[in-house]
MIDRENDO-535486 format. One record per residue: residue number from 1; residue in three letters; x, y, z of N, C-alpha, C in turn. Coordinates in nm, 3 decimals. Layout:
<marnus>
@nr: NUM; rest: ALA; nxx: X; nyy: Y; nzz: Z; caxx: X; cayy: Y; cazz: Z; cxx: X; cyy: Y; czz: Z
...
</marnus>
This chain:
<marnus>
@nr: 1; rest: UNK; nxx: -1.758; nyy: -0.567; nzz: 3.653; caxx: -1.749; cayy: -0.676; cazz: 3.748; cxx: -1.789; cyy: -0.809; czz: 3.686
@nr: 2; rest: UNK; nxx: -1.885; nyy: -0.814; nzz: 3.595; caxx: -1.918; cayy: -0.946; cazz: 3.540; cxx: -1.812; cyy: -0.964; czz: 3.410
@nr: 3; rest: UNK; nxx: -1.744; nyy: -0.904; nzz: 3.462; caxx: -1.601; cayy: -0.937; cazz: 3.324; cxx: -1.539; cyy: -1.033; czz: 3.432
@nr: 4; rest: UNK; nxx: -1.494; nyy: -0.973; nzz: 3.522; caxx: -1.424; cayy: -1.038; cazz: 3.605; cxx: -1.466; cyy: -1.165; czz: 3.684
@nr: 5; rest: UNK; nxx: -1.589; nyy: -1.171; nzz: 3.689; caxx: -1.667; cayy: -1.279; cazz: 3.739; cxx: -1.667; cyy: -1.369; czz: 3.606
@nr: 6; rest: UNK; nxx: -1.657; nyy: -1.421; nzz: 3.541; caxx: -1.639; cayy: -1.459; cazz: 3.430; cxx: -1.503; cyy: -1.528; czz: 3.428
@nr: 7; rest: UNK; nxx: -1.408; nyy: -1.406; nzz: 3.396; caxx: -1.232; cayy: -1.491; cazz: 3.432; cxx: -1.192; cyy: -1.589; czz: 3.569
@nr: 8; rest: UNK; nxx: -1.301; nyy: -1.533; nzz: 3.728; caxx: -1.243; cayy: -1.631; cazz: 3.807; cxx: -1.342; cyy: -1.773; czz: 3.796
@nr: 9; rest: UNK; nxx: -1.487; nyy: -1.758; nzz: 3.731; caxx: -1.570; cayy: -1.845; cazz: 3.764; cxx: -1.526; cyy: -2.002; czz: 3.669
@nr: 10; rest: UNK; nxx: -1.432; nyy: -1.971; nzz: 3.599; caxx: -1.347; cayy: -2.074; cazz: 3.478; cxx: -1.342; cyy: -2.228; czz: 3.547
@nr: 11; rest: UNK; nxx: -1.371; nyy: -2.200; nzz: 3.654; caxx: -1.356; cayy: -2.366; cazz: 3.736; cxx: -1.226; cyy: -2.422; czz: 3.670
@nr: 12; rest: UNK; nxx: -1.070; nyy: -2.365; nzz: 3.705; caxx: -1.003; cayy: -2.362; cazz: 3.641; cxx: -0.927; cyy: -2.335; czz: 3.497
@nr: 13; rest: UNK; nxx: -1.007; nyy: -2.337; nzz: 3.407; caxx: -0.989; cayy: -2.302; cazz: 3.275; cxx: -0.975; cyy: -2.220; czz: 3.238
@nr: 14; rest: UNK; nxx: -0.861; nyy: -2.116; nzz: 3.125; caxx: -0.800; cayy: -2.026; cazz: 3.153; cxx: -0.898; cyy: -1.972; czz: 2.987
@nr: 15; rest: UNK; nxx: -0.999; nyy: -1.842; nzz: 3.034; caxx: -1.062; cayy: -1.793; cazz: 2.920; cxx: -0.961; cyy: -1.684; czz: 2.860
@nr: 16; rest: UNK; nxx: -0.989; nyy: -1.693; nzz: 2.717; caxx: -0.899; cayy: -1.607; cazz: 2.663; cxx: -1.013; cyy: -1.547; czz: 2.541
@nr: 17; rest: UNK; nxx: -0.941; nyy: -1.437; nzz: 2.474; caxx: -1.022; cayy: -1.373; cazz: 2.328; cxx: -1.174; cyy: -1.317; czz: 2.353
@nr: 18; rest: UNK; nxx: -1.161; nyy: -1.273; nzz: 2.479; caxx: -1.312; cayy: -1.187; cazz: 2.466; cxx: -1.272; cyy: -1.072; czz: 2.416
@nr: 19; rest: UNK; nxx: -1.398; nyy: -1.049; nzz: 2.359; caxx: -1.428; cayy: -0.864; cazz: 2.327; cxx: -1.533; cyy: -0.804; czz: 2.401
@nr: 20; rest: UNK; nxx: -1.467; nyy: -0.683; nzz: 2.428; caxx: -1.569; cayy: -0.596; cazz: 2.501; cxx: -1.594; cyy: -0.495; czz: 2.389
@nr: 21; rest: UNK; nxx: -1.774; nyy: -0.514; nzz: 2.408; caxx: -1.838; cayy: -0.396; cazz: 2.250; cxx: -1.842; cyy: -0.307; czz: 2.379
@nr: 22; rest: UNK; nxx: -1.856; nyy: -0.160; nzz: 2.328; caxx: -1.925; cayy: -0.033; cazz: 2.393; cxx: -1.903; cyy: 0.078; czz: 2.332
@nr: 23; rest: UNK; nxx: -1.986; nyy: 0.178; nzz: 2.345; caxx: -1.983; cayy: 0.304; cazz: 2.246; cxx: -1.880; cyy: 0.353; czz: 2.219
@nr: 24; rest: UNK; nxx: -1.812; nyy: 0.419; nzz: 2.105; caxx: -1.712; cayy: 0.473; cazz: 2.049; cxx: -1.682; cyy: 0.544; czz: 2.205
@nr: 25; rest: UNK; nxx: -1.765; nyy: 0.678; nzz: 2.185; caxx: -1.650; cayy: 0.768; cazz: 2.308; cxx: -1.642; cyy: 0.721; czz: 2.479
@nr: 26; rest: UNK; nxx: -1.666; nyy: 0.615; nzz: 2.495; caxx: -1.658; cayy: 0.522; cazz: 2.648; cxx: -1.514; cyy: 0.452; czz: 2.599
@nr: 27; rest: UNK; nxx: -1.401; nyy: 0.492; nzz: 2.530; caxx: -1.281; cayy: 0.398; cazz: 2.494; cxx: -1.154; cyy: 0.435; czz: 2.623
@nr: 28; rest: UNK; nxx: -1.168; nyy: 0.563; nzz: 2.667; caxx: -1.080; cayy: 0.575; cazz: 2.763; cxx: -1.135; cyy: 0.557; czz: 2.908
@nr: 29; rest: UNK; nxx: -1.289; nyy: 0.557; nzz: 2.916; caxx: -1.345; cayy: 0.470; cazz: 3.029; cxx: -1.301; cyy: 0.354; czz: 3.042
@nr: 30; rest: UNK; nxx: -1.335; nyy: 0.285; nzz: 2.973; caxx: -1.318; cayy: 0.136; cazz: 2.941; cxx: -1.170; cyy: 0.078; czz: 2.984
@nr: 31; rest: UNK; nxx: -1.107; nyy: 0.186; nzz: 2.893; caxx: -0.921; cayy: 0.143; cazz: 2.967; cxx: -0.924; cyy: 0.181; czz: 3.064
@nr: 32; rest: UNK; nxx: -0.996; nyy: 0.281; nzz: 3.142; caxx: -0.942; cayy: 0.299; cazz: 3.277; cxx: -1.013; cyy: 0.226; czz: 3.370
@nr: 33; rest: UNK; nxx: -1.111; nyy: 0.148; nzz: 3.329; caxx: -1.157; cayy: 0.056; cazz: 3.437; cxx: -1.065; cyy: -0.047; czz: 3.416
@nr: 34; rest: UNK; nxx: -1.016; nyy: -0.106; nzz: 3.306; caxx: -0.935; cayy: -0.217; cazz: 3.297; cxx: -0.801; cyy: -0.245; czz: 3.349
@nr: 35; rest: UNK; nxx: -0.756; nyy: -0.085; nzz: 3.404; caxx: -0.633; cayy: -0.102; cazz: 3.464; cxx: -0.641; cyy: -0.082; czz: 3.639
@nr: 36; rest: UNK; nxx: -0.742; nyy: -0.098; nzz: 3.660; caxx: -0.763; cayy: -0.091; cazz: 3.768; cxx: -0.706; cyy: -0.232; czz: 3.836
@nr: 37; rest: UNK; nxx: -0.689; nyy: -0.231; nzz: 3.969; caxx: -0.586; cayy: -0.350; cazz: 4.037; cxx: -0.717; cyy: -0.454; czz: 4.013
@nr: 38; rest: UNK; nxx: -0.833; nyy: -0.424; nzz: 4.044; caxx: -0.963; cayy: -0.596; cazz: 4.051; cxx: -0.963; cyy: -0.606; czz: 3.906
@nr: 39; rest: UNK; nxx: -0.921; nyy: -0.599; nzz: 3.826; caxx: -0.931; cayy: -0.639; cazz: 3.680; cxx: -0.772; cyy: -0.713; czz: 3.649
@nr: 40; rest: UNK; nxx: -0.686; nyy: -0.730; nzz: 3.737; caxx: -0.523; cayy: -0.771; cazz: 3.689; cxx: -0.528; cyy: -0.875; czz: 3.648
@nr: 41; rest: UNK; nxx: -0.641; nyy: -0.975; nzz: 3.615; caxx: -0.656; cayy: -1.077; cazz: 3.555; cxx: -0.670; cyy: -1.080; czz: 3.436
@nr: 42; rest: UNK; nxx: -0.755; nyy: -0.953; nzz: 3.391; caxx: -0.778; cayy: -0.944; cazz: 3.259; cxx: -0.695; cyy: -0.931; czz: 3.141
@nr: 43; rest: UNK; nxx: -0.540; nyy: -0.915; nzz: 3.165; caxx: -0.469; cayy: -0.937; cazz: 3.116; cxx: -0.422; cyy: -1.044; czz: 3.074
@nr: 44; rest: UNK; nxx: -0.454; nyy: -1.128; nzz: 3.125; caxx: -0.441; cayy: -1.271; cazz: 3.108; cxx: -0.537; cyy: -1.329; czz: 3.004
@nr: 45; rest: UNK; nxx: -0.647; nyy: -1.245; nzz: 2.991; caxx: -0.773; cayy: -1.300; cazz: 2.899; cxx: -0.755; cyy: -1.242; czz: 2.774
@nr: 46; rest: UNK; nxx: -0.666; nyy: -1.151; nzz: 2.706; caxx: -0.622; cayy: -1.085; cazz: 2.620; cxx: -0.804; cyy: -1.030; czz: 2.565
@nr: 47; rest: UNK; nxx: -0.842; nyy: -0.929; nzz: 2.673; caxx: -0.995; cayy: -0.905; cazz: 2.607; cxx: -0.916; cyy: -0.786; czz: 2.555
@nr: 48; rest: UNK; nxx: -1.044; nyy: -0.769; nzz: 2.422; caxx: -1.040; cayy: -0.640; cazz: 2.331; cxx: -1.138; cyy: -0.567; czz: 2.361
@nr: 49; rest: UNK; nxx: -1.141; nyy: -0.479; nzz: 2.254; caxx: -1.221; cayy: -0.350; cazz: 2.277; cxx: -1.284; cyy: -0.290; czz: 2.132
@nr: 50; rest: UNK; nxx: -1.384; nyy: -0.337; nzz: 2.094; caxx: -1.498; cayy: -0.309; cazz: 2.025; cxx: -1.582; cyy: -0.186; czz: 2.005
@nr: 51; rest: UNK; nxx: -1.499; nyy: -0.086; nzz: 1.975; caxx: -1.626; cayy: 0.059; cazz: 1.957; cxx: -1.764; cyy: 0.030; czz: 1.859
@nr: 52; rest: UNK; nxx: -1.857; nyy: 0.057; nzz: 1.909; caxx: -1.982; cayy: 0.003; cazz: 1.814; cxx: -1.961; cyy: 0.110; czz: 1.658
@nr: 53; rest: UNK; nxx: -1.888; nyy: 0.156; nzz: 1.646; caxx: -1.920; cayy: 0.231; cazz: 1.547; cxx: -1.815; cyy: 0.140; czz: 1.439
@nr: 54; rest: UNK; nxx: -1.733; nyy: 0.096; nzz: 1.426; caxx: -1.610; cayy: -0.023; cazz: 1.388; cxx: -1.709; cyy: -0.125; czz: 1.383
@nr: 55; rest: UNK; nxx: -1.802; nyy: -0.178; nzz: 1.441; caxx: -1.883; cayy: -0.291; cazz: 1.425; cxx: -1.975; cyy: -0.232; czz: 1.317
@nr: 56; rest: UNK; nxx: -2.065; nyy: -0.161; nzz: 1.336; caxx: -2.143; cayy: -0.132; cazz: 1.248; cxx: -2.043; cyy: -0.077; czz: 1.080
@nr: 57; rest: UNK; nxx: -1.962; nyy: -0.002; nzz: 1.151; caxx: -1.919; cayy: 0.007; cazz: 0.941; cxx: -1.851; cyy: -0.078; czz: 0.901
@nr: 58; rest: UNK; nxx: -1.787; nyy: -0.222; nzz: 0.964; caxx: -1.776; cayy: -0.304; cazz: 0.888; cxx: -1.835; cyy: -0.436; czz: 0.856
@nr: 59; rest: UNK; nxx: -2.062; nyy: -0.402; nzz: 0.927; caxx: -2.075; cayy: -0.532; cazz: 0.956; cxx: -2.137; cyy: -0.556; czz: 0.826
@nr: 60; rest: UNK; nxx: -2.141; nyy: -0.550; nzz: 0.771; caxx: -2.145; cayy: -0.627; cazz: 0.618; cxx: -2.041; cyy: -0.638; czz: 0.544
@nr: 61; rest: UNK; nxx: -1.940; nyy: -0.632; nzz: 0.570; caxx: -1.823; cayy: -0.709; cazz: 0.465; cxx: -1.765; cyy: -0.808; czz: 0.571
@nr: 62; rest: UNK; nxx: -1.839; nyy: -0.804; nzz: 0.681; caxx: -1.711; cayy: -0.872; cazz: 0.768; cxx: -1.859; cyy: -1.004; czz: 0.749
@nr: 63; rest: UNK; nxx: -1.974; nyy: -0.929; nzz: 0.778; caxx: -2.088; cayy: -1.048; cazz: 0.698; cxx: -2.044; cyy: -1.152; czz: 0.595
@nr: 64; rest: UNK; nxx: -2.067; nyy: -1.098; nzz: 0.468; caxx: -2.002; cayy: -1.152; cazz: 0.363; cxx: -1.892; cyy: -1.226; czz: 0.326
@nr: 65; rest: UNK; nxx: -1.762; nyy: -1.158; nzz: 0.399; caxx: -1.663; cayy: -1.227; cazz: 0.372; cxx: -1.636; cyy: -1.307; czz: 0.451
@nr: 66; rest: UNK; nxx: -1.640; nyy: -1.239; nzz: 0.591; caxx: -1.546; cayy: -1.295; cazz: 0.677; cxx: -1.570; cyy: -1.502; czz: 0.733
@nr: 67; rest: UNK; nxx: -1.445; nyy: -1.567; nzz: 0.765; caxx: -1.528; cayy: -1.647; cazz: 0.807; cxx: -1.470; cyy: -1.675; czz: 0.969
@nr: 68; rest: UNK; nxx: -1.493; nyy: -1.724; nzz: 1.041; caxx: -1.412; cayy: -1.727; cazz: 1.189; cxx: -1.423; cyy: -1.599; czz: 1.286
@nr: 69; rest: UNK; nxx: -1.281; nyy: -1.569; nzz: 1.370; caxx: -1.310; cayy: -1.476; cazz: 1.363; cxx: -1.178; cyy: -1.343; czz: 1.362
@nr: 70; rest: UNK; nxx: -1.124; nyy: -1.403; nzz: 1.218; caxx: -0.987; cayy: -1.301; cazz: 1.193; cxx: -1.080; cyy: -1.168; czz: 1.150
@nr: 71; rest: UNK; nxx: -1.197; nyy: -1.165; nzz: 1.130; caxx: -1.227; cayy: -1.015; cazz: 1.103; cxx: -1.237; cyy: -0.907; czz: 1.227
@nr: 72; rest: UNK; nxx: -1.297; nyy: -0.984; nzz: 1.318; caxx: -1.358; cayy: -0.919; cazz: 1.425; cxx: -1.231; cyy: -0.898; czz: 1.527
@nr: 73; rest: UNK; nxx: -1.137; nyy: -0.998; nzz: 1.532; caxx: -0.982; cayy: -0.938; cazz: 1.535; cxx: -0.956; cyy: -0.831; czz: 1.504
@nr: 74; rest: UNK; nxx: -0.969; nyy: -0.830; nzz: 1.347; caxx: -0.928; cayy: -0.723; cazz: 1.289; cxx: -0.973; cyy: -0.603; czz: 1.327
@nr: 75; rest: UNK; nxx: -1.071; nyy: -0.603; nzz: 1.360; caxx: -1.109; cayy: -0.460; cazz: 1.424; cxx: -1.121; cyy: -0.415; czz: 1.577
@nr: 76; rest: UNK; nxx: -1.051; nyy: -0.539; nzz: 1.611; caxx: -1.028; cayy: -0.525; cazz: 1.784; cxx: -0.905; cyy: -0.416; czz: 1.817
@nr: 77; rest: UNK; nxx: -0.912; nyy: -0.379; nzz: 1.959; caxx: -0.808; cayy: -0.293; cazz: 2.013; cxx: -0.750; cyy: -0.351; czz: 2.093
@nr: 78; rest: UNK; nxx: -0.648; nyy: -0.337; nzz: 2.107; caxx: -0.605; cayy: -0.431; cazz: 2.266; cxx: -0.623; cyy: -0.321; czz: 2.367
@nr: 79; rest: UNK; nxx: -0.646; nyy: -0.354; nzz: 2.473; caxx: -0.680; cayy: -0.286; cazz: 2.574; cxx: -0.559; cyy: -0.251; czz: 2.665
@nr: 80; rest: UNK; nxx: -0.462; nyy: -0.418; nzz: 2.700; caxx: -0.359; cayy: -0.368; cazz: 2.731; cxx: -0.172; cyy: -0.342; czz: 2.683
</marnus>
């Protein structure tokens, strides 16, 4: 719900590129809350999906190298 409170509270402004972190095996939770009808916004926010275990094995090269955030892209999922 505070995903969604978030996308309408924009006082117009249209948020985009969040990531949602949460434990590796919560990945088909996660989609199935997101397709739920009170989330049809979230499509619009192009949020990802962050398994903590993808964060942790690449957070030192994405440390090191990365700069912005094409890494953390890189290890995003799309949700929808």
């Amino acid at each position: 719900m505070r995903l969604l409170d978030l996308s309408l509270g924009a006082a117009g402004q249209s948020v985009k590129g969040l990531f949602l972190v949460a434990p590796d095996d919560r990945e088909e939770e996660v989609r199935a809350q997101i397709r739920r009808p009170a989330f049809s916004r979230v499509a619009d926010m192009d949020v990802r999906y962050i398994p903590y275990g993808e964060l942790e094995r690449h957070r030192e090269a994405m440390a090191r190298f990365g700069a912005g955030m094409k890494a953390v892209e890189a290890i995003a999922r799309r949700l929808k």
